[in-house]
TORMI-754489 format. One record per residue: residue number from 1; residue in one letter; x, y, z of N, C-alpha, C in turn. Coordinates in Angstrom, 2 decimals. Each point is the difference from the previous one (the first is absolute). Layout:
N
(node NUM, 'A', (X, Y, Z), (X, Y, Z), (X, Y, Z))
...
***
This chain:
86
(node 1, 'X', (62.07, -61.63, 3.23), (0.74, 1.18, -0.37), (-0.77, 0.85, -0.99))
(node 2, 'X', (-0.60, -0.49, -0.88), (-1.05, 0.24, -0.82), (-0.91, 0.81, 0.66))
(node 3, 'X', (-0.72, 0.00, 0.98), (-1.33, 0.82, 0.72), (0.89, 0.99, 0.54))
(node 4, 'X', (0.70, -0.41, 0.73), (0.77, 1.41, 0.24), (0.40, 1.10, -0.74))
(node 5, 'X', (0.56, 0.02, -1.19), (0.34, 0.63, -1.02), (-1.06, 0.70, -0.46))
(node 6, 'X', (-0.99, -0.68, -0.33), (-1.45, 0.42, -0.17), (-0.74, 0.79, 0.82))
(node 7, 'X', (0.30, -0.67, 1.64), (-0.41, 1.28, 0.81), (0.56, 1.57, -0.02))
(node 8, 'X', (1.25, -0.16, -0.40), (0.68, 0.95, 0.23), (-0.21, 1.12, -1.28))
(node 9, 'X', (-0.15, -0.73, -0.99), (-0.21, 0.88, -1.05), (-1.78, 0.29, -0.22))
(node 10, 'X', (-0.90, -0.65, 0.65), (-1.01, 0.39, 0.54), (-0.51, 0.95, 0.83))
(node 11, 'X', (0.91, 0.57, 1.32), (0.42, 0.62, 0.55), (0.46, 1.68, -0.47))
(node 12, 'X', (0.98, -0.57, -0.82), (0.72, 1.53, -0.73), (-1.46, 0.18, -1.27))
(node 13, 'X', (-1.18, -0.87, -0.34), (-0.53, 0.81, -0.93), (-0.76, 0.50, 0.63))
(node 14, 'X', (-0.71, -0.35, 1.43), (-0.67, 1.04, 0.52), (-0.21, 0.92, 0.71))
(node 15, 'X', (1.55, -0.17, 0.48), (0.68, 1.82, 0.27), (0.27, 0.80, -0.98))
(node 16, 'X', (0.33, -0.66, -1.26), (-0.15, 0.93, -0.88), (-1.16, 0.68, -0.49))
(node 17, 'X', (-1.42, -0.65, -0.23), (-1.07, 0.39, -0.24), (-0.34, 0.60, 1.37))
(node 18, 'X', (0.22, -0.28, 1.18), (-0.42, 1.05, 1.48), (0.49, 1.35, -0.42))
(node 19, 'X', (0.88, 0.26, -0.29), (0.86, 1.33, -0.14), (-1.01, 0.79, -0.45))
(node 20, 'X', (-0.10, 1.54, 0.72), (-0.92, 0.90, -1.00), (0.92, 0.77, -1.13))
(node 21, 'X', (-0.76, 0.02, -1.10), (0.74, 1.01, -0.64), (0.17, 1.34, -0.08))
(node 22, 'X', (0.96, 0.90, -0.02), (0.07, 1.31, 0.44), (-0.58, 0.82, -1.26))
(node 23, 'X', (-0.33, 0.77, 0.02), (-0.98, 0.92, -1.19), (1.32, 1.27, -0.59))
(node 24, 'X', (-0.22, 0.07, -1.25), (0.89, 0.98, -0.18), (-1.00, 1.16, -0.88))
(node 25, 'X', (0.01, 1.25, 0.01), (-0.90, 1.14, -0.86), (0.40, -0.43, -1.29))
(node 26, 'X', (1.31, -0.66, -0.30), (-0.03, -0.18, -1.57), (-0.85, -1.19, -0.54))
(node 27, 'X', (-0.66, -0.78, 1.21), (-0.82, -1.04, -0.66), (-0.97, 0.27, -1.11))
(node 28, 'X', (-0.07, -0.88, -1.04), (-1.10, -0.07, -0.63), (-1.63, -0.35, 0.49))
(node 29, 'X', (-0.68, 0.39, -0.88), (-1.54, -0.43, 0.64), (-0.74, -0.34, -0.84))
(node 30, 'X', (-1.24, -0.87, -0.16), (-1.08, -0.18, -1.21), (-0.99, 1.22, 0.71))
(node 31, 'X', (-0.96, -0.37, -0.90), (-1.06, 0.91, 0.43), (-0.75, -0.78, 1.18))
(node 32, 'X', (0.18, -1.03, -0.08), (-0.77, -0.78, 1.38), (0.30, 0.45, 1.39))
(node 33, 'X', (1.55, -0.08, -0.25), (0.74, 0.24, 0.84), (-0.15, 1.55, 0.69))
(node 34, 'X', (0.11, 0.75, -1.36), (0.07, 1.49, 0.64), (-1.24, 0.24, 0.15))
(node 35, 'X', (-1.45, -0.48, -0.05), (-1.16, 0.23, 0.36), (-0.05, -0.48, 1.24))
(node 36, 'X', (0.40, -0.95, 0.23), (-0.25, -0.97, 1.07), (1.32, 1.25, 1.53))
(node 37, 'X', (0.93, 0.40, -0.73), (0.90, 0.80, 1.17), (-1.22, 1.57, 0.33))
(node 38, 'X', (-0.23, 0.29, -1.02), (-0.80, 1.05, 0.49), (-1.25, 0.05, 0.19))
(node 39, 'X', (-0.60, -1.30, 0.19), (-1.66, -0.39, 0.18), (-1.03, 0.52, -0.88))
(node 40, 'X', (0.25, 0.45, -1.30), (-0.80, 0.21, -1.19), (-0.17, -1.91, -0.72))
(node 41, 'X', (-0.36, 0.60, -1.06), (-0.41, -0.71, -0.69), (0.77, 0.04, -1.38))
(node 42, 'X', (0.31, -1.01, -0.76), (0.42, -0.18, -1.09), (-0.27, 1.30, -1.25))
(node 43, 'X', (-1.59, -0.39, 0.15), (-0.85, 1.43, -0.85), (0.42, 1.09, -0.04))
(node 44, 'X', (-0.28, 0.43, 1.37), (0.83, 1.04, 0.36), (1.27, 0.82, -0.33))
(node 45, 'X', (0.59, -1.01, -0.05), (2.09, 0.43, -0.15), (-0.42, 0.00, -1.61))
(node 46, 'X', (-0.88, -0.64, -1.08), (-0.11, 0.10, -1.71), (-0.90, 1.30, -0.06))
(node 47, 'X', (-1.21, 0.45, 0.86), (-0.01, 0.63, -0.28), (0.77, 1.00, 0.27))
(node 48, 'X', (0.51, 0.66, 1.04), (1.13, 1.33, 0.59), (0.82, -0.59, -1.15))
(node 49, 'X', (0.66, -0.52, -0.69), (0.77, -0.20, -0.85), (-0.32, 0.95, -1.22))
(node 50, 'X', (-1.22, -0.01, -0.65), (-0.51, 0.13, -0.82), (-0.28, 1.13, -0.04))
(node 51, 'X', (-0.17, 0.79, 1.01), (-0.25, 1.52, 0.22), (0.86, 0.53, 0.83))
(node 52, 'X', (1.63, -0.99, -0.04), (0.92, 0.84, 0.18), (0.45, 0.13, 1.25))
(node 53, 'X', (-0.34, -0.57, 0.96), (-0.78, 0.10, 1.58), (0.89, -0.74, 0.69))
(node 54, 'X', (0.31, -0.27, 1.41), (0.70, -0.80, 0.55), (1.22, -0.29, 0.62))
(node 55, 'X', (0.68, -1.41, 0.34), (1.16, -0.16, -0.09), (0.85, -0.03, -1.54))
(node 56, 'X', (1.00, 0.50, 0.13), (0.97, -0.43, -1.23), (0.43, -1.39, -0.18))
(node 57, 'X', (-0.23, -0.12, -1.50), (-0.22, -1.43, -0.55), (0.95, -0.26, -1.24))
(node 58, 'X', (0.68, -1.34, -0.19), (0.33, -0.09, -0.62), (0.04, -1.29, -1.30))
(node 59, 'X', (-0.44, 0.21, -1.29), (0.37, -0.96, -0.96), (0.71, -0.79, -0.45))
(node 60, 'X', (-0.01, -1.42, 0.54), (0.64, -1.13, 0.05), (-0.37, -0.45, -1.17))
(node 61, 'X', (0.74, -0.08, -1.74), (-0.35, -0.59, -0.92), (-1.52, 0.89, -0.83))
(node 62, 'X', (-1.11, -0.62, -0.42), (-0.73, 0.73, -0.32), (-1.25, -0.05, 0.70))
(node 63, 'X', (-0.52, -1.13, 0.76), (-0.67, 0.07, 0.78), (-0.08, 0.09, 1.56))
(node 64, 'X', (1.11, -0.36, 0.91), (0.69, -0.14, 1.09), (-0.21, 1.16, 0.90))
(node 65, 'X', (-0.89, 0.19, 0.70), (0.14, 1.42, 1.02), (0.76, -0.65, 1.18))
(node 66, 'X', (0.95, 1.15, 0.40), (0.58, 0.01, 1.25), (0.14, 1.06, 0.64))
(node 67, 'X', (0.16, -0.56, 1.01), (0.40, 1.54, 1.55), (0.85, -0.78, 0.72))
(node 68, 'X', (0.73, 0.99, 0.39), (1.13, -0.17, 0.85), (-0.58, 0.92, 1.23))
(node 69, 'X', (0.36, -1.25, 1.20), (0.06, 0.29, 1.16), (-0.14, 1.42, 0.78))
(node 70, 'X', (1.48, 0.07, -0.61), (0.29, 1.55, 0.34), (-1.38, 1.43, -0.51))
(node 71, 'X', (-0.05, -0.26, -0.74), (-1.60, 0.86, -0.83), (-1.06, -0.03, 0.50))
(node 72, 'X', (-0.03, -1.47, 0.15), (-1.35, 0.23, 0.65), (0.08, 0.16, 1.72))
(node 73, 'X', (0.83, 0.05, 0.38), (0.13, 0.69, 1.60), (-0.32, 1.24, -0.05))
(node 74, 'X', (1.07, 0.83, -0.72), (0.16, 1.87, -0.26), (-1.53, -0.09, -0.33))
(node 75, 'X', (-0.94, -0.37, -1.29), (-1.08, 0.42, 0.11), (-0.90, -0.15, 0.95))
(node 76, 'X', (0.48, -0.92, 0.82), (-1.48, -0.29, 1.29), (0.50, 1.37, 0.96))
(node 77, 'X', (1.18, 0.65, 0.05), (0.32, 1.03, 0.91), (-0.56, 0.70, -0.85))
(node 78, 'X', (0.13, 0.54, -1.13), (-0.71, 0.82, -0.45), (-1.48, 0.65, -0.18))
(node 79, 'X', (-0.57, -1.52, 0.38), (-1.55, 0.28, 0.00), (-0.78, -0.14, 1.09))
(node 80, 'X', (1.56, -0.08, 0.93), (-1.04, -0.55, 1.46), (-0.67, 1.79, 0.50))
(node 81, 'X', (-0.94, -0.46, 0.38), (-0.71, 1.49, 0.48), (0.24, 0.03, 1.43))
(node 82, 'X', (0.01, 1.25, 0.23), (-0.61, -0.15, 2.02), (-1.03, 0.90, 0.17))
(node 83, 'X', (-0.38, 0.10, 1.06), (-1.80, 0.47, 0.13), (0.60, 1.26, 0.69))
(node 84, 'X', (-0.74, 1.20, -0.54), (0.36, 1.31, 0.89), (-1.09, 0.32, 0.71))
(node 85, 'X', (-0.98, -1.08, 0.01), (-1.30, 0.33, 0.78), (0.22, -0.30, 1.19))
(node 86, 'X', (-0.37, 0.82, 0.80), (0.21, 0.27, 1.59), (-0.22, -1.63, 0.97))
***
């Protein structure tokens, strides 16, 4: 009765970990994270920071950078270019 129980709750933990999780724009982000969503580099997002540049970011505590989801989407529309060359 024992293995069974075990199977079963074996079972429910890895449908639970199968499940994808759904994304919401209010998510938070590190900088790993939000480098890693828009294929820059860490550097990158400190420096555009620094000269003001970028996605909108926000101060978590005193050292803590974050972006939210939602931000850094609107800015990738914002900077996406298209080619008017023939």
């Amino acid at each position: 009765m024992k293995n069974n129980a075990l199977s079963v709750a074996n079972n429910t933990t890895v449908s639970d970990h199968s499940k994808k999780r759904e994304y919401s724009p209010d998510d938070l982000l590190t900088e790993a994270e939000a480098a890693d969503a828009l294929t820059l580099s860490v550097g990158t997002l400190r420096n555009w920071r620094c000269l003001r540049r970028g996605p909108i970011f926000r101060k978590v505590g005193l050292r803590c950078v974050r972006y939210r989801r939602g931000d850094l989407e609107t800015f990738q529309l914002i900077v996406t270019n298209t080619s008017t060359a023939p």
